[in-house]
C-alpha positions as CSV (number, residue, x, y, z in Angstrom):
1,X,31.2,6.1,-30.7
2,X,30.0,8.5,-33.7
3,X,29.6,6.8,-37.2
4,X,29.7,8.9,-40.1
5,X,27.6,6.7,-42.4
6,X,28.4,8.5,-46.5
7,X,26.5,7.3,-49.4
8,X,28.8,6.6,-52.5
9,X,29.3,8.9,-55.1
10,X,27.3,8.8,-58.4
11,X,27.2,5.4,-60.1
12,X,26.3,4.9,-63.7
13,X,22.5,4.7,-63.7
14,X,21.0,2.9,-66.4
15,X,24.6,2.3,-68.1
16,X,26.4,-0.7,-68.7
17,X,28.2,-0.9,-65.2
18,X,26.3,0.4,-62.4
19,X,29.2,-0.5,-60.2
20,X,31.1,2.4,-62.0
21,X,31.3,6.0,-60.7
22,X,30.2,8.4,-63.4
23,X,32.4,11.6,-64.2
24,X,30.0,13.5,-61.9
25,X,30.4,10.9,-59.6
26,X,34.4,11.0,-59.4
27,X,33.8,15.0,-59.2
28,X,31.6,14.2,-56.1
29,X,33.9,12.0,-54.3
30,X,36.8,14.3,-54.8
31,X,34.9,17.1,-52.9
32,X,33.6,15.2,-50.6
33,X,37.2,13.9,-49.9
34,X,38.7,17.2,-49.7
35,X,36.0,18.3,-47.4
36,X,36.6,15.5,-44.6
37,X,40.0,16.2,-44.7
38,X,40.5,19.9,-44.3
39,X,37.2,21.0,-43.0
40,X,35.2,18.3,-41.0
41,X,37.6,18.0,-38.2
42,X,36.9,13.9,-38.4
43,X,39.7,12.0,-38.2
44,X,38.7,8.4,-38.1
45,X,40.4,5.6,-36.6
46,X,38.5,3.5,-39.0
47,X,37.2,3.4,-43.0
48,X,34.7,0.8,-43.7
49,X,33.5,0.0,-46.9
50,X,30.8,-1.8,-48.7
51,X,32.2,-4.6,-51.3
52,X,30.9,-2.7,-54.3
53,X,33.3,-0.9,-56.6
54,X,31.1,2.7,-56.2
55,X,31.6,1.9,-52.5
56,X,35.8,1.1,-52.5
57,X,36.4,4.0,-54.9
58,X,34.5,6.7,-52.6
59,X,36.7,5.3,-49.9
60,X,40.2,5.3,-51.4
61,X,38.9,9.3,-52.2
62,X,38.5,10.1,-48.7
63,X,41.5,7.8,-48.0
64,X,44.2,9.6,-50.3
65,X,42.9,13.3,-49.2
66,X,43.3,12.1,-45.3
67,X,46.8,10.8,-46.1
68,X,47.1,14.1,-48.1
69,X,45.9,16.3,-45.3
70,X,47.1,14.5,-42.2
71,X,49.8,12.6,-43.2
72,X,48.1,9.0,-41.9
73,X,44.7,7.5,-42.4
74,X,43.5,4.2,-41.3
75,X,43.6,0.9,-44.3
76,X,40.2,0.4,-45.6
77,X,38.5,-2.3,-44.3
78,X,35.8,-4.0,-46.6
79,X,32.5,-5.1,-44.9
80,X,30.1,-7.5,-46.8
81,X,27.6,-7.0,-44.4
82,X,27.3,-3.1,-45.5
83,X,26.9,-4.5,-48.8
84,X,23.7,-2.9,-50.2
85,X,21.2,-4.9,-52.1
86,X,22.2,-5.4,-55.6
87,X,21.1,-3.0,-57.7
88,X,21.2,-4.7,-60.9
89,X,19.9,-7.9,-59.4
90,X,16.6,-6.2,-58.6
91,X,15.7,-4.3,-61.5
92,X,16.5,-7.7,-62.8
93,X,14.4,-9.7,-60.9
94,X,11.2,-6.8,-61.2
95,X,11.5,-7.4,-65.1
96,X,10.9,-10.9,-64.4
97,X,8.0,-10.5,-62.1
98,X,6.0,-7.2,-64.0
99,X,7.4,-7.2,-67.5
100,X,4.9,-4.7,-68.2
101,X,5.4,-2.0,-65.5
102,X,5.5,1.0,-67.2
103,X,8.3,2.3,-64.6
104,X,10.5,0.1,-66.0
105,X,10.6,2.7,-69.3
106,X,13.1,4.9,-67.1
107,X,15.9,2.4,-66.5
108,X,17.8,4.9,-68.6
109,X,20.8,7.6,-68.2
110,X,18.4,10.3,-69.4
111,X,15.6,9.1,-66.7
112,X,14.6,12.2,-64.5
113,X,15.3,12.2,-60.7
114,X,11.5,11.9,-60.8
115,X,11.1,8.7,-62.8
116,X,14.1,7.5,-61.0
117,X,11.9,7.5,-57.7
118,X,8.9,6.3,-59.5
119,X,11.1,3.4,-60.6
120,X,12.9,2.5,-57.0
121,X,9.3,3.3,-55.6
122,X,7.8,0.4,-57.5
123,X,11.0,-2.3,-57.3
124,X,10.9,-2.1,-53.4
125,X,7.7,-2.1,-53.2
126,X,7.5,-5.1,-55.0
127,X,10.2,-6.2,-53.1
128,X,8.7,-6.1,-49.7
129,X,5.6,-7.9,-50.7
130,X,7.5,-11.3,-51.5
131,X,7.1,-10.7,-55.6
132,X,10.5,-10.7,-56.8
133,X,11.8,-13.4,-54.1
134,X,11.8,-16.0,-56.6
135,X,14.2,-13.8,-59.0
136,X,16.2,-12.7,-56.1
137,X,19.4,-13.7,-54.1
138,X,18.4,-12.1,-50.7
139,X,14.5,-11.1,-49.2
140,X,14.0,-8.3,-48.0
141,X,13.7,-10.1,-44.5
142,X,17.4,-11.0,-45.2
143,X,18.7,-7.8,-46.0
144,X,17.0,-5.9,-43.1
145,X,18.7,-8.8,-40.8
146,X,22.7,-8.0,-42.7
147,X,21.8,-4.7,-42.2
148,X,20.8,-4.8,-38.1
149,X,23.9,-7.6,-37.8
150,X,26.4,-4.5,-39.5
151,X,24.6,-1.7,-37.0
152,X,25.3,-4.1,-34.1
153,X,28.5,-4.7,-35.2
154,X,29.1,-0.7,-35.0
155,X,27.6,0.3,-31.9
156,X,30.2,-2.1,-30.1
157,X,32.9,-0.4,-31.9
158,X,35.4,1.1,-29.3
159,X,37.0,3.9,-31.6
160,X,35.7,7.2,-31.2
161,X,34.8,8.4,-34.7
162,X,34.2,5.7,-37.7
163,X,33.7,6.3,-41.5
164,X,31.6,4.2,-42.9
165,X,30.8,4.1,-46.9
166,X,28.1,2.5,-48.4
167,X,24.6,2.7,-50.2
168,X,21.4,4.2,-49.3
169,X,19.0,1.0,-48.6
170,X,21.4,-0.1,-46.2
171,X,21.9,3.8,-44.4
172,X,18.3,3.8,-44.4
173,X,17.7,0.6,-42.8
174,X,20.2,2.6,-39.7
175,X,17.9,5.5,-39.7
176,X,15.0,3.4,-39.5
177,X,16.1,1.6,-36.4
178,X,17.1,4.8,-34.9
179,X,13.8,6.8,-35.3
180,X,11.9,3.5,-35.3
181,X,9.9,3.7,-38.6
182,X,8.1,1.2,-40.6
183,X,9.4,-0.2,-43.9
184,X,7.6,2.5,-46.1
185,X,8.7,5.8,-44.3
186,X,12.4,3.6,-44.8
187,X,11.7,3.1,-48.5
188,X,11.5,7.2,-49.0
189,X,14.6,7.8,-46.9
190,X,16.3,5.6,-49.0
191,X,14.9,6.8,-52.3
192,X,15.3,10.6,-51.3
193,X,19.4,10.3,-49.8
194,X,21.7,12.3,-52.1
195,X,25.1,10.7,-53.3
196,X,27.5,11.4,-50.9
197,X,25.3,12.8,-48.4
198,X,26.4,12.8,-44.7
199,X,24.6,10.8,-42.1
200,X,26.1,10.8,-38.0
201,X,24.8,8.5,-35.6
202,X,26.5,7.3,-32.5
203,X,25.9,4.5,-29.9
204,X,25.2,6.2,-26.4
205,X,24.2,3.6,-23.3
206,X,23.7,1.2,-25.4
207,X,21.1,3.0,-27.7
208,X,21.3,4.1,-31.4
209,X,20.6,7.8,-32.3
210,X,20.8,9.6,-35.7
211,X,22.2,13.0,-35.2
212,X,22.3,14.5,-38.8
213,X,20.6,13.1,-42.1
214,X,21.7,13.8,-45.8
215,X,24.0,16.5,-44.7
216,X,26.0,17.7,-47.8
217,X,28.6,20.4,-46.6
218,X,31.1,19.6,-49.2
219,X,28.4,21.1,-51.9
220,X,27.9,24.2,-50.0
221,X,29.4,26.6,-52.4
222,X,28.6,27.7,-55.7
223,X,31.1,25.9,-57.6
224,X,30.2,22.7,-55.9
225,X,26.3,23.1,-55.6
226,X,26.1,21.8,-59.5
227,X,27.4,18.5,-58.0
228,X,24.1,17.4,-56.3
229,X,22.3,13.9,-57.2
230,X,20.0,11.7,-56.3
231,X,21.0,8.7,-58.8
């Protein structure tokens, strides 16, 4: 079984409704979406999706181009369990616990990819140390056990190639257990996976292996290079 594990397009950082795709993020999905279906040479006999809106929408993309292109594609299937931890729940929860972190000045749409990291840097950090887990709906614990339940969940899977769209916590939590890192070295994956970026694994004997990380074929050209981004 090979997994083909995407990270949505671009939400709307810092806006109103992170759940959202931004206009750069629709422009990512649709050539993302094109690529799959005319170049890749997948053809899935599933799409799984996260429960978020970002996540549903990049599907339906990749959906409508493999109906487009091959004249079928599988229904989406929605997953809660490769739900990602909520985003606006934990900048949330790190106002609560350090009102006066100074990362919490780039909570913006103008923040740089920089400050973005800085930011993330700081809320999982905090996360992982038990300081937000008053403010918050899931531990870190907790989400690192969905997480392991989804991966499980996959590597039994029978069909031969799977699509699976979701967010970068929870497609860096699949890396980590396949190159058997600690929590940090799983933070900076997490922080540094682009927005729509490519990641293959595959279940073989029983043991989980990442093939490719943050792949992004479907920006390969000029036109489509100006498409790349972090948050």
């Amino acid at each position: 079984m090979r997994a083909l594990l995407i990270r949505h397009a671009q939400a709307e950082w810092g806006g109103a409704d992170y759940d959202q795709l931004s206009a750069l993020g629709m422009q990512q999905a649709a050539a993302l979406a094109q690529w799959l279906a005319r170049e890749s040479g997948w053809r899935p006999r599933r799409l799984i999706g996260g429960p978020r809106r970002r996540h549903q929408l990049t599907l339906q993309a990749i959906r409508a181009a493999l109906l487009t292109a091959c004249g079928a594609a599988p229904a989406i299937e929605i997953a809660r369990d490769w739900d990602d931890a909520d985003a606006a729940a934990l900048l949330a929860a790190f106002r609560r616990a350090q009102p006066q972190a100074p990362e919490l000045a780039w909570v913006a749409p103008g923040a740089s990819p920089a400050q973005a990291r800085a930011l993330l840097t700081a809320v999982f950090a905090a996360w992982r140390e038990g300081a937000l887990d008053t403010y918050m709906p899931e531990t870190w614990a907790a989400f690192a056990a969905r997480i392991a339940h989804a991966r499980q969940a996959l590597m039994q899977e029978d069909a031969d190639e799977v699509i699976v769209v979701s967010s970068a916590g929870a497609i860096a939590r699949c890396a980590q257990a396949a190159l058997h890192l600690d929590d940090a070295a799983m933070v900076a994956l997490n922080i540094g996976l682009d927005n729509t970026a490519l990641s293959e694994f595959c279940a073989d004997a029983g043991a989980w292996r990442l093939l490719r990380w943050n792949c992004l074929p479907h920006f390969a050209n000029g036109a489509t290079r100006a498409l790349v981004s972090t948050h």
